[in-house]
DRENVEXMAR-181159 format. One record per residue (C-alpha): residue in one letter; x, y, z. Coordinates in steps of 0.5 Angstrom, whole numbers, padded with zeros to 4 digits, always signed. Layout:
BEGIN
aXYZ
...
//
This chain:
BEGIN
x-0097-0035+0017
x-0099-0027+0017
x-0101-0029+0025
x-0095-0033+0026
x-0091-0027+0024
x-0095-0022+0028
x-0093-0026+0034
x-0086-0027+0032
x-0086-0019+0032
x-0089-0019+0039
x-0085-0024+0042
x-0078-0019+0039
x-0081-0013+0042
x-0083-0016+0049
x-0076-0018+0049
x-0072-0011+0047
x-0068-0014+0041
x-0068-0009+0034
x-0074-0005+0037
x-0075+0000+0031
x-0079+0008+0031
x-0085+0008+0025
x-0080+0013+0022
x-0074+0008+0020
x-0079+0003+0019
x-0082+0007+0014
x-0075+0007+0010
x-0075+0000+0011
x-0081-0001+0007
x-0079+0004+0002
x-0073+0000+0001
x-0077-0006+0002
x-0082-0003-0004
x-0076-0001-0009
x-0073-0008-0009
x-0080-0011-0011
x-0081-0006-0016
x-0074-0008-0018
x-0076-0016-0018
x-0084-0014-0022
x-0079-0011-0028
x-0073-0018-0028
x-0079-0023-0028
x-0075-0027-0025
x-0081-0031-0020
x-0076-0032-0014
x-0074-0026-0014
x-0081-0023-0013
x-0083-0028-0008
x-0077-0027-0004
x-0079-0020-0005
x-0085-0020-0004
x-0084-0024+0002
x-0080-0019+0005
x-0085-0013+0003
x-0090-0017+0007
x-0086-0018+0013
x-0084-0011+0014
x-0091-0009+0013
x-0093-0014+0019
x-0087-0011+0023
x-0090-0004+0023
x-0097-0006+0024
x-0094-0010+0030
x-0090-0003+0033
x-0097+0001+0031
x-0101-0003+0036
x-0105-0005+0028
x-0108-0012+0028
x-0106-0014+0022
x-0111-0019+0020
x-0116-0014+0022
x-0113-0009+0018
x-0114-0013+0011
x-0120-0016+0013
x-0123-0009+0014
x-0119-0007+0006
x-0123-0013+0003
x-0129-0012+0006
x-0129-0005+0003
x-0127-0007-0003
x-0132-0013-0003
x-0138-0008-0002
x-0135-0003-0008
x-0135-0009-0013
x-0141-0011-0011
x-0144-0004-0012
x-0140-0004-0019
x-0143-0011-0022
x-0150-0009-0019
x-0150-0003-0023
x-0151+0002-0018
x-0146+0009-0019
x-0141+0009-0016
x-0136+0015-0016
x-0129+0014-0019
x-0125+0015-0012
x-0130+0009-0009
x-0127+0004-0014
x-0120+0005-0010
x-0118+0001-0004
//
């Protein structure tokens, strides 16, 4: 879903329709951050998928206007996050910056 929504953004850009800057993109995502924040504090499960949906599709719309493959992007962010655990389990010391990703 995450390449249907890359795509999807794609194709939007290619044809000229709500071509947005990264700056009013950025606003959006704000906004888009603060009713998640909004659906964590209601507990009200729909609410955050809706939410956080939304939030998700945002950040793809960036990436797309950014020339970030998205997909490539978490990949990279997992496989960091997956050598700094492995360290921590193995008992190698870690610094404290390293444990955030």
């Amino acid at each position: 879903v995450l390449m249907r929504a890359y795509q999807l953004f794609e194709r939007t850009a290619r044809s000229g329709f709500d071509r947005k800057n990264a700056e009013s993109l950025l606003t959006e995502l704000e906004s888009e951050f603060d009713q998640l924040k909004h659906a964590v504090k209601s507990n009200d499960t729909r609410r955050l998928l809706d939410d956080f949906g939304d939030f998700m599709f945002s950040l793809v719309n960036l990436a797309q206007l950014l020339k970030i493959h998205p997909e490539t992007a978490l990949s990279g962010a997992v496989k960091t996050f997956e050598k700094r655990f492995r360290k921590m389990t193995e008992g190698e010391p870690t610094k404290q910056d390293d444990c955030n990703y």
